[in-house]
C-alpha positions in Angstrom: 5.4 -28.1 -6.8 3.5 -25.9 -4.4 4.0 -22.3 -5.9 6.3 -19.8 -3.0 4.8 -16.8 -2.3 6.3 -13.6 -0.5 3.5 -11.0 1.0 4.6 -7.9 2.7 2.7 -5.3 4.3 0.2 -7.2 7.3 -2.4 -3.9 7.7 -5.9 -3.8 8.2 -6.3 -5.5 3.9 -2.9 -7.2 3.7 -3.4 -9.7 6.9 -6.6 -11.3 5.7 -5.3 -11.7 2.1 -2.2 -13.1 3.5 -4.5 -15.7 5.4 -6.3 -16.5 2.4 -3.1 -17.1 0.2 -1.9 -19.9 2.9 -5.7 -21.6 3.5 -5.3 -21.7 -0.5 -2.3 -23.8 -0.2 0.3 -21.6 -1.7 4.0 -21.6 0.4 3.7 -18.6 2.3 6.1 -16.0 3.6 5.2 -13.1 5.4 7.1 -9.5 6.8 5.9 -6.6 8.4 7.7 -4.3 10.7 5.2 -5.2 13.9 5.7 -8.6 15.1 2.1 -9.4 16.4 0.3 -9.7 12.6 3.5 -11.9 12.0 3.2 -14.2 14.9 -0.7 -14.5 14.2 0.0 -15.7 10.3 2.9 -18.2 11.7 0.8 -19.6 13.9 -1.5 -20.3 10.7 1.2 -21.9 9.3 2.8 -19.1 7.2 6.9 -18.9 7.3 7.9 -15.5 8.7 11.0 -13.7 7.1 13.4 -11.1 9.4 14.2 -9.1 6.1 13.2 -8.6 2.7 15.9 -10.4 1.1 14.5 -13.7 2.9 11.5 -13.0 0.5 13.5 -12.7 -2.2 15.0 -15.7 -1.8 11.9 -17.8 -0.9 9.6 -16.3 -3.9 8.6 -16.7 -7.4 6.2 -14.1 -6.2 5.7 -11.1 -4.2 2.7 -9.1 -2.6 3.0 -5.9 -1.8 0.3 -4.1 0.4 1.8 -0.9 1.6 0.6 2.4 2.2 1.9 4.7 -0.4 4.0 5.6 -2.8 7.1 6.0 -0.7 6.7 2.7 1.4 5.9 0.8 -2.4 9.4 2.5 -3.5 11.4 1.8 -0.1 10.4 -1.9 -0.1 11.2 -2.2 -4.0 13.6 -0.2 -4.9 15.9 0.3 -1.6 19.2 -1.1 -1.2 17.7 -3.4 0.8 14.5 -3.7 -1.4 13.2 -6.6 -3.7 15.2 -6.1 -6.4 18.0 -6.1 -5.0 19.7 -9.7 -5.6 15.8 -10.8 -7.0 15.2 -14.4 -8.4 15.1 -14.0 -12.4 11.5 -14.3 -13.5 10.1 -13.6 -10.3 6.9 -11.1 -10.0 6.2 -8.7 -7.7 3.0 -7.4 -7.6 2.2 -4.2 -6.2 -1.7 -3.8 -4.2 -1.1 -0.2 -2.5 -3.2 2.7 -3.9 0.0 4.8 -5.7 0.5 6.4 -8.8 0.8 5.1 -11.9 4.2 6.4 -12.8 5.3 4.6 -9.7 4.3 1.3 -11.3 5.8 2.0 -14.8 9.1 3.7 -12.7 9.6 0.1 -10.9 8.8 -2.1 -13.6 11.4 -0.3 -15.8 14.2 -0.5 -12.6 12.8 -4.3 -11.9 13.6 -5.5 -15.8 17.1 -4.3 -15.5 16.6 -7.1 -12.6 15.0 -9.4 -14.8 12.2 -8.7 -12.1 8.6 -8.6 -13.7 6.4 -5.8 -11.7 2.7 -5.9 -11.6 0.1 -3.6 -10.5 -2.5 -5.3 -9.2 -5.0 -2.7 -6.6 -7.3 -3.9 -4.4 -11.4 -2.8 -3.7 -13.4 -3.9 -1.2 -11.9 -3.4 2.6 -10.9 -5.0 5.1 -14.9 -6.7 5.5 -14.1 -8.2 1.3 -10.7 -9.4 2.4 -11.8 -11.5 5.0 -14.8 -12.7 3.0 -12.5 -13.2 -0.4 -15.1 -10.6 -1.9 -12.5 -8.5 -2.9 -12.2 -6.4 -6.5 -9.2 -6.8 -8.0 -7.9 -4.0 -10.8 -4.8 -5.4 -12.7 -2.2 -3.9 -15.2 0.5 -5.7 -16.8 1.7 -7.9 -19.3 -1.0 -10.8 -20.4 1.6 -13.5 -19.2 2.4 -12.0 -16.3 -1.4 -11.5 -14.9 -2.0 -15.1 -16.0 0.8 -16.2 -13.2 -0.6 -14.0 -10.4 -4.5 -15.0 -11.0 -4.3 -18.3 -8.9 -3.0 -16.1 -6.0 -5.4 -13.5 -6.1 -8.0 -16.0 -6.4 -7.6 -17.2 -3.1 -9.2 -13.3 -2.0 -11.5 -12.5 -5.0 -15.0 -12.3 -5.9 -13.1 -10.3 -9.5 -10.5 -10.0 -10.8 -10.0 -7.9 -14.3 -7.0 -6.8 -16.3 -7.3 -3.8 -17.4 -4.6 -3.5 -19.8 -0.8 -1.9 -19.6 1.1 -1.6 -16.5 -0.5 1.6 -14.4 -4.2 0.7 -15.8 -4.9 -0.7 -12.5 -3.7 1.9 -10.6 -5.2 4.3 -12.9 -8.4 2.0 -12.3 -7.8 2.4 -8.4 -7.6 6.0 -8.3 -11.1 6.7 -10.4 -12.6 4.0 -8.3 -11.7 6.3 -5.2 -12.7 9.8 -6.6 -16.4 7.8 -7.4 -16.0 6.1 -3.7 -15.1 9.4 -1.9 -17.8 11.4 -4.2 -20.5 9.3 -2.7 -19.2 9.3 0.7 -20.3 13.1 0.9 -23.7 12.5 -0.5 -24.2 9.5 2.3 -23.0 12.4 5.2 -25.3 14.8 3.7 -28.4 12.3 3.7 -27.9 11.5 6.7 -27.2 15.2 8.3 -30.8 16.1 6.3 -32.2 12.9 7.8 -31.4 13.9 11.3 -32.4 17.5 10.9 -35.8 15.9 8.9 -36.6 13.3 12.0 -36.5 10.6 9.6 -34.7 7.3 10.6 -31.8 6.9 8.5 -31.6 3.3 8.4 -35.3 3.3 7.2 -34.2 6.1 4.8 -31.2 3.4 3.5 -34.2 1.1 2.4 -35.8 4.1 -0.2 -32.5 5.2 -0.9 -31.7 1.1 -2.1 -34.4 0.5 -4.0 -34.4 4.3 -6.0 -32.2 5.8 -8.4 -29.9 7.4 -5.6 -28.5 3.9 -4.9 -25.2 3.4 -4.1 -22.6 0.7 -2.6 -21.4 3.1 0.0 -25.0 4.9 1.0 -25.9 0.9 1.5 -23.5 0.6 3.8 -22.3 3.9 4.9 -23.0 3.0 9.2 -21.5 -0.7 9.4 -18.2 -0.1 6.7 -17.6 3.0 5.8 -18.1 5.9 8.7 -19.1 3.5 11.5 -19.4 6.2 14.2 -19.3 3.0 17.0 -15.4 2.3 16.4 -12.6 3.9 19.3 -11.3 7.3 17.5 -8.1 6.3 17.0 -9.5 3.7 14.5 -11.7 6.3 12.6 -8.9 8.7 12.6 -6.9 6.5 10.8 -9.8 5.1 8.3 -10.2 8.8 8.0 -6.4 9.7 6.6 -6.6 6.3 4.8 -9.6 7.8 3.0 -7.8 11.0 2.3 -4.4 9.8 1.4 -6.3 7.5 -2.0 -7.6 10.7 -3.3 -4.0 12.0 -3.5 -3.0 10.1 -6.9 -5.7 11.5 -8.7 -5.4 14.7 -7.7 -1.9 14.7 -8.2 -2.8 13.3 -12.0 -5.6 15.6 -12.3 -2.6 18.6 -11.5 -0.5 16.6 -14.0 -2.8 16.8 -16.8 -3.8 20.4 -16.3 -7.6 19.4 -15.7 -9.9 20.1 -12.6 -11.7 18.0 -10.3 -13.3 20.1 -8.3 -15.5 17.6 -6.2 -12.8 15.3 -5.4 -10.6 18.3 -3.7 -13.6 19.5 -1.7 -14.4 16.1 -1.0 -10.9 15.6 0.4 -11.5 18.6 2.3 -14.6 17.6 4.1 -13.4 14.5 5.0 -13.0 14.6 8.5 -16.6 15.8 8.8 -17.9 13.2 6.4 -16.1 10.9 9.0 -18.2 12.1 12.0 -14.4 13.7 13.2 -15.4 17.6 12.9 -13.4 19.5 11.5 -10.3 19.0 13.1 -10.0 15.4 13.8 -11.3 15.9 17.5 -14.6 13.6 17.2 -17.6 16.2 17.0 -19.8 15.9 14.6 
C-alpha cells in the first residue's frame, strides 16, 4: 500500500520537495494559502486539500515547511491545526528553521493526540531541493526517523539523526550561525577584491583550493547573494537569512552566553546582501 503523505508550506524549499515526494511515488497531498504552487503540484499529479483537516484525514504523515516559529505552531497546534482530530500514530514532521523548545512543546501537545512529532530541518536551498541534494538534520525517536527516511529520501543527498527531539533544530541553528559567519567573510573578500582590482571569480579559484575555503565563498554570486535577481527577491532572501539567526540568538540569550559574531553578522546583513543599509539596493 502506497504510503499517504500530507506536505504543507509550497515556498521557495517546500515546492520542490513536494515534487520530489510525488515523482517518488508516495500519495501526495498538498496546502498552501496561494493557489498557484497548488495548481502547479496538481497538475503533477499531487491531490490538493482546502484545509488542514483534509491532511489530517489523508495522512500517516505530515510535512511541514513553514516559516517560523509562529506559522509551525498555528498550523500544529491551532484549533484548526493537525492535531486537532489527528489519525493515531500518524507523524508530523516539522522542516522550518524554529526553536527547539517549539519542537519538544508540540511533540508533548501531539502525544496527548497520540500524534508523533518530528523535527526534521532542511540545508541546502532551494538549488539542493530541486536537485534532491539536500541535508537533512533529524531529531526524534529511533522508530519514528526510521518511518520518515523513505520520504525524505526522495530529496536528499543526507540525511542524519542526530539524536532527541530538538537536536535537529539545534543542528539547524549552529549550521546557520557557521553559514551566516561566512557569508560576511565572502562580502568582505569580495569588497577587498573590488577595491584590490582583482577579479573575484578568479579570486574564488585561490580562495577553493586554500585553507580559506568554504561552501558559501564557492558559491557566494550564483546562490547565495546573486546581485542579478529583481530586489524584491533579494529582499526577501535577505530577511530569510536574518530570521534563521533568530533561534540561536534567542538560545544564546537563553543560556546566558554571547555570540558576538552572529549578532553583528545579523546586523550587516543587508549589506552583505548587496541591499545597503537600509534595504534600498545600494551597495
Amino acid at each position: 500500500m502506497t504510503l499517504a503523505v500530507g506536505f504543507v508550506g509550497l515556498g521557495r524549499i517546500g515546492k520542490p520537495i513536494a515534487a520530489n515526494i510525488l515523482a517518488a511515488g508516495f500519495d501526495l497531498m498538498v496546502f498552501d494559502v496561494r493557489e498557484e504552487p497548488m495548481r502547479e503540484l496538481a497538475r503533477l499529479g499531487a491531490k490538493r486539500a482546502r484545509r488542514l483537516r483534509d491532511l489530517r484525514d489523508h495522512s500517516e504523515i505530515v510535512s511541514v515547511a513553514v516559516v517560523d516559529d509562529s506559522q509551525v505552531e498555528e498550523v500544529v497546534a491551532s484549533d484548526a491545526g493537525l492535531l486537532q482530530g489527528g489519525t493515531r500514530d500518524s507523524i508530523i514532521m516539522i522542516h522550518s528553521t524554529i526553536m527547539p523548545g517549539t519542537v519538544r512543546k508540540l511533540a508533548q501537545a501531539g502525544r496527548r493526540q497520540e500524534v508523533k512529532v518530528i523535527d526534521a530541518p532542511v540545508s541546502g536551498g532551494e538549488a539542493g531541493a530541486r536537485e534532491r541534494q539536500l541535508c537533512y538534520m533529524v531529531g526524534g525517536e529511533p522508530e519514528v526517523f526510521e518511518k520518515v527516511q523513505p520520504v525524505l529520501a526522495a530529496s536528499a543527498a543526507h540525511v542524519f539523526h542526530m539524536g532527541a527531539l530538538g537536536s535537529g533544530a539545534a543542528a539547524k541553528m549552529i549550521l546557520q550561525v557557521v553559514v551566516c559567519i561566512n557569508m560576511l567573510g565572502a562580502y568582505e573578500a569580495e569588497l577587498l577584491a573590488d577595491k584590490c582590482g582583482l577579479d573575484f571569480k578568479a579570486l574564488q579559484e585561490v580562495l577553493r583550493v586554500s585553507s580559506s575555503q568554504s561552501f558559501v565563498v564557492d558559491h557566494w554570486l550564483e546562490r547565495f547573494k546573486r546581485p542579478d535577481d529583481p530586489l524584491p527577491i533579494r529582499r526577501r532572501r535577505t530577511e530569510v537569512f536574518s530570521e534563521s539567526l533568530l533561534p540561536a540568538l534567542l538560545t544564546a540569550r537563553d543560556l546566558d552566553i554571547s555570540l558576538p559574531g552572529t549578532a553583528l553578522v545579523q546586523q550587516l546583513l543587508w549589506r552583505i546582501m548587496g541591499l545597503g543599509d537600509s534595504g534600498e539596493g545600494s551597495t
